[in-house]
SEKOL-798495 format. One line per field, with one value per residue (C-alpha): x, y, z. Coordinates in Angstrom, 3 decimals. Example, Ala and Ser with C-alpha at 12.3 -4.5 7.8 and 13.67 -1.06 7.14 Angstrom:
<mibas>
X <- c(12.300,13.670) .
Y <- c(-4.500,-1.060) .
Z <- c(7.800,7.140) .
</mibas>
This chain:
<mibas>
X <- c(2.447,5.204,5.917,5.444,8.149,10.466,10.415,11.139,14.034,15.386,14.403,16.240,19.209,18.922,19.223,22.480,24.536,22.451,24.502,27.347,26.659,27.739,28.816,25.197,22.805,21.329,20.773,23.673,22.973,24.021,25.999,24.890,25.732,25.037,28.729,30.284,33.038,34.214,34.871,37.520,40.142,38.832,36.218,37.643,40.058,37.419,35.384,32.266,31.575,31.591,28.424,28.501,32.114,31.747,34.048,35.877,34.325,33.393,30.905,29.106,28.355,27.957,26.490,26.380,25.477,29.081,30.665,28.992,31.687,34.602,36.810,38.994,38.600,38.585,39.274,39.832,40.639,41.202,40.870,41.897,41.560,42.704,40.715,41.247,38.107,37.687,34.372,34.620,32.031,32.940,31.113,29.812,28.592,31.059,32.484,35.756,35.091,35.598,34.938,36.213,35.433,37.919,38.652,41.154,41.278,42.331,40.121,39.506,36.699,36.315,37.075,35.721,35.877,34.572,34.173,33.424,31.337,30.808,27.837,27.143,29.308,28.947,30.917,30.730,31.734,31.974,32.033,32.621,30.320,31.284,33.068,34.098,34.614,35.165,37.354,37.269,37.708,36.746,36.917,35.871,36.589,34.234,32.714,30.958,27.490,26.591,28.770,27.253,29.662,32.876,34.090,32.580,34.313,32.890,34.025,32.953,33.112,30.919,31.423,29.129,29.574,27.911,29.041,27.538,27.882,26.539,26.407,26.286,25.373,25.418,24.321,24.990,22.519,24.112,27.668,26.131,23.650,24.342,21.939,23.000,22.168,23.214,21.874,23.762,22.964,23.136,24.681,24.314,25.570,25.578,27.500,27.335,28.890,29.374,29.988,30.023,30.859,29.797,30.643,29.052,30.223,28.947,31.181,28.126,28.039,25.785,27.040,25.192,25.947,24.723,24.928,22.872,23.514,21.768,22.196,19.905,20.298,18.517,18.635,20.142,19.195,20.814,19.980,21.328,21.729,24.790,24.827,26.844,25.570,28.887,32.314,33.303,30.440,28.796,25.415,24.779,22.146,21.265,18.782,19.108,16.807,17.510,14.780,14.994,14.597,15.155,16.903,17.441,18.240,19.111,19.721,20.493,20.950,21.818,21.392,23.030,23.276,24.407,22.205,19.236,18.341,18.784,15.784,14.017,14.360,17.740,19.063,17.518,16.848,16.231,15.849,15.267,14.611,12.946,9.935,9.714,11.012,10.588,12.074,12.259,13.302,13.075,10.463,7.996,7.294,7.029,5.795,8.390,7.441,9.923,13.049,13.352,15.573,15.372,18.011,16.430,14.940,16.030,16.435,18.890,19.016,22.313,22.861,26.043,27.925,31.199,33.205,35.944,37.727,40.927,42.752,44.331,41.474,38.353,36.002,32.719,29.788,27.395,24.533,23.532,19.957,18.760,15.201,14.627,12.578,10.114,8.446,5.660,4.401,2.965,5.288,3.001,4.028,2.256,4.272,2.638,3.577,1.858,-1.935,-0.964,-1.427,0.346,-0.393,2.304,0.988,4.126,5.008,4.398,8.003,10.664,13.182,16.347,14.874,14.442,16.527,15.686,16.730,19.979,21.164,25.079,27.072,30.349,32.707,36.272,38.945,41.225,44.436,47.533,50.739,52.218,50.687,51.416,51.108,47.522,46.386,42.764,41.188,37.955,35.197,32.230,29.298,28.491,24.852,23.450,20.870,19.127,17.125,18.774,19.751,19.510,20.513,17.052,15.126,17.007,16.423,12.885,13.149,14.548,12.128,9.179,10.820,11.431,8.150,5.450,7.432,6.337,3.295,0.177,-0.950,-4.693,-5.308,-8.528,-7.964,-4.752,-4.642,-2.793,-3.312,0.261,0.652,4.070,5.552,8.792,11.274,14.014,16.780,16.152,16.686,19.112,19.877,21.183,23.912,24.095,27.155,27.309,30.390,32.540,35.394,38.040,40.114,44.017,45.015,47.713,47.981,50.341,48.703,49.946,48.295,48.272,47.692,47.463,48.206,46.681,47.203,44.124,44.365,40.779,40.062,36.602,35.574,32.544,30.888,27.029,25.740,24.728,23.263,24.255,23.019,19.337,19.731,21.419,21.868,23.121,26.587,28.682,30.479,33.197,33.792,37.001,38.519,41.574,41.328,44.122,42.767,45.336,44.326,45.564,44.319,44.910,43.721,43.936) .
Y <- c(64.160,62.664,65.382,67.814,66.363,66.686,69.645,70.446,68.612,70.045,73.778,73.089,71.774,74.823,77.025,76.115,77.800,81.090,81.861,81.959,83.657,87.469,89.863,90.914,87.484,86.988,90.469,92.314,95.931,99.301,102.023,102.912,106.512,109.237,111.035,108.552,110.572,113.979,115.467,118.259,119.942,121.924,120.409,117.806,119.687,121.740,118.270,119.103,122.071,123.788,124.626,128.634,128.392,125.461,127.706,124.980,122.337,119.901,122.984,120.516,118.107,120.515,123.750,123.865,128.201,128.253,127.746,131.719,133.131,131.373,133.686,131.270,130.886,126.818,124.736,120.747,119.107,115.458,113.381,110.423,108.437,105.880,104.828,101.896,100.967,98.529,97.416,95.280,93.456,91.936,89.381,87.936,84.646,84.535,87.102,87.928,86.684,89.399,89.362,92.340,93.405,95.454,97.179,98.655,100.375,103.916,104.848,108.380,109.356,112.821,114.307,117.857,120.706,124.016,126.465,130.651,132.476,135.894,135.514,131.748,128.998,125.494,122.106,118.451,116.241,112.612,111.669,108.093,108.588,105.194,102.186,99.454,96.150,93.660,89.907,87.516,84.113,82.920,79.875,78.416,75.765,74.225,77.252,77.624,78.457,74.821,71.629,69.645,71.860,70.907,73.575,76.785,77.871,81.153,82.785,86.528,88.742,92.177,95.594,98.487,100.668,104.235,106.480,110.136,112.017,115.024,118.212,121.739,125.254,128.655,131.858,134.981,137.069,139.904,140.388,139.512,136.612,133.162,130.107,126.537,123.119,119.882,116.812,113.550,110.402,107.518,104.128,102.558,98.360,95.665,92.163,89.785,86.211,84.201,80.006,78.309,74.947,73.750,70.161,68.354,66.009,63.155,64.093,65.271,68.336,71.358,73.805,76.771,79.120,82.397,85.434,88.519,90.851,94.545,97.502,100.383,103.665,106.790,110.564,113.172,116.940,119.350,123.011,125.827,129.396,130.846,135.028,137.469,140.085,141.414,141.209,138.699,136.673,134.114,131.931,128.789,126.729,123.139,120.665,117.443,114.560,110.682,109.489,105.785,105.491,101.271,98.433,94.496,92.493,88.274,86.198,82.853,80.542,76.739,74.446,70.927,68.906,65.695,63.597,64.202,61.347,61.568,62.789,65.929,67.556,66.815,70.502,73.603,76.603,79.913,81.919,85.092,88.663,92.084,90.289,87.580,84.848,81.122,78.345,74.176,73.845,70.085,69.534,72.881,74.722,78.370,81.599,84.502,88.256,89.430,91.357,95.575,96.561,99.901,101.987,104.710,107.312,110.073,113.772,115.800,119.877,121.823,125.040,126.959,130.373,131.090,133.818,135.779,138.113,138.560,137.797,134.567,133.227,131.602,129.618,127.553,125.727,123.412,121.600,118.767,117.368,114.227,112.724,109.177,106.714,104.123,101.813,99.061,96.669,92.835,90.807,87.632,83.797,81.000,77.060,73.462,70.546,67.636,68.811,71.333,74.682,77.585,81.248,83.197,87.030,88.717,92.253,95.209,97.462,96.101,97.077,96.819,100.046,102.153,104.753,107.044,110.861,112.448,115.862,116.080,119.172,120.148,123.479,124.162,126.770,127.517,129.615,130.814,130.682,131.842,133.759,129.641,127.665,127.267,124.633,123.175,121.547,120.392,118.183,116.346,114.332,111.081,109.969,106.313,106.437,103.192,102.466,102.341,98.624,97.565,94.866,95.291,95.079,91.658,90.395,90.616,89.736,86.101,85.615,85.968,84.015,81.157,81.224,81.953,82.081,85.436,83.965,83.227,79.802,78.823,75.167,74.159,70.936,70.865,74.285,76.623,80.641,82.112,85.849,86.630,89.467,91.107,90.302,93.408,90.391,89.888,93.209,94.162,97.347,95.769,97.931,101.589,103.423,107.121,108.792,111.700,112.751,115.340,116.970,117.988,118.961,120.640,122.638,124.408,127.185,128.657,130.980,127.963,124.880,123.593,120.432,119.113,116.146,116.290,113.338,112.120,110.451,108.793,106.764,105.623,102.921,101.874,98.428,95.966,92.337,90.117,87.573,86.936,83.962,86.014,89.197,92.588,92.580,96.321,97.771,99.912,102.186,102.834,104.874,106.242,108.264,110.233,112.351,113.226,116.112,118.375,120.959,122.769,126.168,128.228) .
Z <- c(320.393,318.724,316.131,319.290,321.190,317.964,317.303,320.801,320.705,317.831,318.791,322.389,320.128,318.075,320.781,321.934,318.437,319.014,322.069,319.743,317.092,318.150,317.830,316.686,316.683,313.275,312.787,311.507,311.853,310.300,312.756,316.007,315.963,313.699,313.402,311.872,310.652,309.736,306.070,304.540,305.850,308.710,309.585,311.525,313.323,314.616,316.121,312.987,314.205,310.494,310.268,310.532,308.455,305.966,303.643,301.519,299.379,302.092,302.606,300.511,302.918,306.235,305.408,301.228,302.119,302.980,299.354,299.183,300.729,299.363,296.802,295.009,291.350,291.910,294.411,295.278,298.101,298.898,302.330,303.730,306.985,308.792,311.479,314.499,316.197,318.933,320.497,323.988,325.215,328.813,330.733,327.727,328.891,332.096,334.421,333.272,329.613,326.955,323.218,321.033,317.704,315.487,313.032,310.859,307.124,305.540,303.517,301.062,302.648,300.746,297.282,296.198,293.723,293.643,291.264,291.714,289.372,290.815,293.045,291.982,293.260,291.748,293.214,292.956,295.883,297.258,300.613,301.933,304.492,306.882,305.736,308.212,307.766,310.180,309.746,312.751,313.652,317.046,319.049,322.674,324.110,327.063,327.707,331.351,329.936,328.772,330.086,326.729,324.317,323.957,321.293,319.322,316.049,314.285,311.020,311.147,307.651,307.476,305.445,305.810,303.412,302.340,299.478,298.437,295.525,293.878,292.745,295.102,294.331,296.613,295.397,297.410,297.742,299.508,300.756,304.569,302.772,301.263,300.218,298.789,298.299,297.348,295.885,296.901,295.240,298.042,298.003,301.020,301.353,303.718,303.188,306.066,305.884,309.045,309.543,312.780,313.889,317.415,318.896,321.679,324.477,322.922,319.582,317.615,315.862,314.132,311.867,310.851,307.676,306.576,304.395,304.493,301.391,301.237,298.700,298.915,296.692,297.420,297.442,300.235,299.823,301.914,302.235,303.819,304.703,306.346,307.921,308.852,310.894,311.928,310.785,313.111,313.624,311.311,311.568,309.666,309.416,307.074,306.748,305.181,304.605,303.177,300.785,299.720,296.147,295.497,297.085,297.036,299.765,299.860,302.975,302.532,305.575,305.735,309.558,309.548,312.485,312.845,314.914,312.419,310.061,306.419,304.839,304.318,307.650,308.361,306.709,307.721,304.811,305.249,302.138,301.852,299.971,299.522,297.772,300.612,302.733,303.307,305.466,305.498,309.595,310.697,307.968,309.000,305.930,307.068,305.170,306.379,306.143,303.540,303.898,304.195,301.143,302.901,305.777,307.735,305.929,309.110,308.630,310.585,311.292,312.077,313.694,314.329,314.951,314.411,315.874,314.805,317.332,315.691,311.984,313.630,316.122,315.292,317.589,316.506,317.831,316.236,317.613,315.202,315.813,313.910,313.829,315.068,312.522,312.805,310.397,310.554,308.206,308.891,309.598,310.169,309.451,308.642,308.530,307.948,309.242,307.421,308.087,311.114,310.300,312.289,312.123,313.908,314.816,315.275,316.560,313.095,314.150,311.888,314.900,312.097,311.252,314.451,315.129,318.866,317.613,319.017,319.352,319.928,319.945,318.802,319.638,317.997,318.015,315.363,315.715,313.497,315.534,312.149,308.899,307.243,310.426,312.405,315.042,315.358,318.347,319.170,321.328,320.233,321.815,319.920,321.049,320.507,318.107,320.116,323.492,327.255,327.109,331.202,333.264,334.446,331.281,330.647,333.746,333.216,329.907,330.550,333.267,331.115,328.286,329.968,332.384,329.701,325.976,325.406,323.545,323.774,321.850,320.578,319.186,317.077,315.857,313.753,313.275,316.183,316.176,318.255,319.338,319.722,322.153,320.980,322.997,323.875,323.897,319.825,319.007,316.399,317.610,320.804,321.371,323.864,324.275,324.899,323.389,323.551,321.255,321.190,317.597,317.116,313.745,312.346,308.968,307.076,304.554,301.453,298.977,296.628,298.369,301.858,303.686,307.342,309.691,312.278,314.871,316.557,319.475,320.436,323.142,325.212,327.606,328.569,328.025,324.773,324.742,322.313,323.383,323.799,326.045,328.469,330.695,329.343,329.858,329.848,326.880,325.732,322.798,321.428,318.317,316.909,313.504,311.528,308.988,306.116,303.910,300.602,298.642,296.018,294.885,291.515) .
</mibas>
């Protein structure tokens, strides 16, 4: 009874930092939208939709097909962006209390050549796919949701970062007919490192220190076909699909607090990686599933028409559909505590990994007020690629948390058998926000080279929760991106 009532103790202590440690709990977690950006000159004044057109190199990345009806003897064509993003959560532990993540960085985020030979075109292209990174430093002081904390200090550091690059080809097979593909080589990384100091009324303190490192490398094939039945209209369609080729993953965690007495449970490990996982908390010895080295392994499908009425006026459409994921494996634990024995049954979905399929759409309109001189415009949709998060759902959440645990305990002597429920409040993909976007770009057109300025605006509100002690609280998306791009052609 004694050892019962401390680890209580300590797990009620623990659960005071956890309300802290946003913006994502312990569980850092990749984008929660699929368009995460747009690559090449055109296509992002036209809001993505180049399926049906996908006529320069960044053909390589929307429709590769497209690179069949280019003409140029060789082409190349750089990208840059600079992008301001700014995520609000409000009412995060009380009303009026807002916490907002940002973030800032111009970035190339696509490079490309092309080369024509006759009926065959080859090209080679890299497209920085998404790469935020986020730098904060936080601090509160007596906050409302617990009288026994006098101060919270957080350090916040996390880049996501995914790179593709590969080889294209197109081949046309008729002057109305075009097929390509491409082959991307995928680099996808995660680095996570986050500190936080929390002191009490009665001066004593924990601090809590982590670092969750992922790389995962993979393969990306995209296919395509793009048609012309008429002069002035053009079909495209591409299919692309992420396999997950290798991967290694390390998570290293470190719990001090300071009304513990020196000894072996007075620091808390957690150590972890893509062959397993294993933790020393006040003294238990637990057996952790291991880490996923992996990212989604999704596919996605695009379809789009373009139509051309005159020589100066274009107008597109694409609807982009990608597949959700899901992936299960045992993720039982098992910990001892001097002769106790404790086998943990815990839910199989490895919920980092889930992604709910979207289908957005995107139209654009392209016209030449001059023969050198055009302006672009478009609108997008930006769907969440996670579950309704409801005030509801937490509600009901909390209340079976804290009447029943969400588990179900057996004891046979020393030995204990728990079932755990997932709990929607420890979910990693704990964020909702259904977004909309709209294009203006500018370009100026020679017979040589070209250079565009395309200016994007994306924003978006539903609901996220943080916090798994709490309620869902509302949130709001926000993004500015200039796009800066030059080409060159021979």
């Amino acid at each position: 009874m004694q050892n019962k009532h401390m680890l209580n103790k300590i797990q009620i202590r623990n659960f005071l930092p956890i309300l802290f440690l946003f913006p994502s709990f312990l569980f850092p977690s990749e984008p929660y939208h699929n368009v995460q950006g747009f690559y090449g000159e055109r296509a992002a004044g036209l809001g993505g939709a180049f399926t049906a057109i996908a006529d320069d190199p960044s053909g390589a990345y929307y429709n590769p097909a497209g690179l069949g009806f280019t003409y140029n003897d060789g082409i190349s064509i750089s990208a840059s962006n600079f992008k301001d993003v700014k995520r609000s959560y409000i009412n995060i532990d009380t009303p009026g209390q807002v916490y907002n993540q940002t973030h800032q960085g111009f970035d190339p985020n696509f490079i490309g050549l092309l080369k024509n030979f006759d009926r065959w075109k080859f090209a080679f292209s890299i497209v920085n796919t998404y790469n935020y990174s986020y730098n904060r430093v936080d601090q509160v002081n007596y906050p409302l949701v617990s009288t026994s904390i006098n101060s919270t200090r957080n350090y916040t550091k996390e880049r996501y970062n995914q790179l593709l690059v590969g080889p294209s080809a197109a081949y046309l097979l008729t002057d109305k007919l075009s097929v390509g593909a491409t082959l991307y080589y995928l680099n996808d990384t995660k680095e996570v490192s986050r500190t936080q100091f929390q002191q009490f009324s009665d001066l004593s303190y924990v601090m809590r220190s982590y670092v969750d490192n992922r790389r995962t490398s993979g393969i990306m094939p995209v296919i395509g076909i793009q048609y012309q039945p008429i002069q002035k209209v053009s079909l495209g369609f591409s299919y692309r699909r992420i396999f997950v080729m290798g991967g290694n993953r390390l998570y290293n965690e470190v719990y001090a607090d300071s009304t513990r007495r020196p000894g072996s449970s007075a620091i808390d490990f957690i150590e972890g990686t893509g062959n397993g996982a294993s933790s020393i908390e006040a003294g238990v010895l637990t057996q952790k599933p291991k880490l996923t080295t992996s990212i989604p392994q999704t596919s996605e499908m695009r379809f789009g028409v373009a139509f051309f009425p005159t020589s100066r006026f274009l107008a597109s459409f694409d609807m982009i559909h990608t597949s959700g994921y899901k992936s299960n494996r045992n993720q039982d634990e098992i910990s001892t505590f001097g002769r106790r024995i404790t086998y943990t049954i815990n839910d199989t979905e490895i919920r980092e990994l889930t992604r709910v399929s979207t289908t957005n759409f995107a139209a654009g309109m392209e016209y030449y007020l001059a023969d050198t001189f055009s302006v672009l415009a478009g609108i997008y949709t930006n769907e969440p690629n996670t579950k309704p998060i409801s005030w509801t759902e937490s509600a009901v959440d909390l209340y079976l948390q804290n009447a029943y645990g969400n588990q179900v305990q057996v004891n046979s002597g020393d030995n204990s058998l728990i079932y755990k429920v997932a709990r929607s409040g420890t979910n990693p993909r704990n964020e909702y926000s259904r977004n909309k976007g709209l294009s203006l770009g500018f370009s100026w057109v020679t017979s040589k080279s070209s250079v565009s300025v395309t200016y994007i605006r994306e924003v978006g509100n539903g609901n996220s929760r943080i916090d798994p002690n709490s309620l869902s609280q509302t949130f709001e998306y926000s993004a500015h991106s200039v796009y800066i791009m030059v080409s060159s052609r021979n």
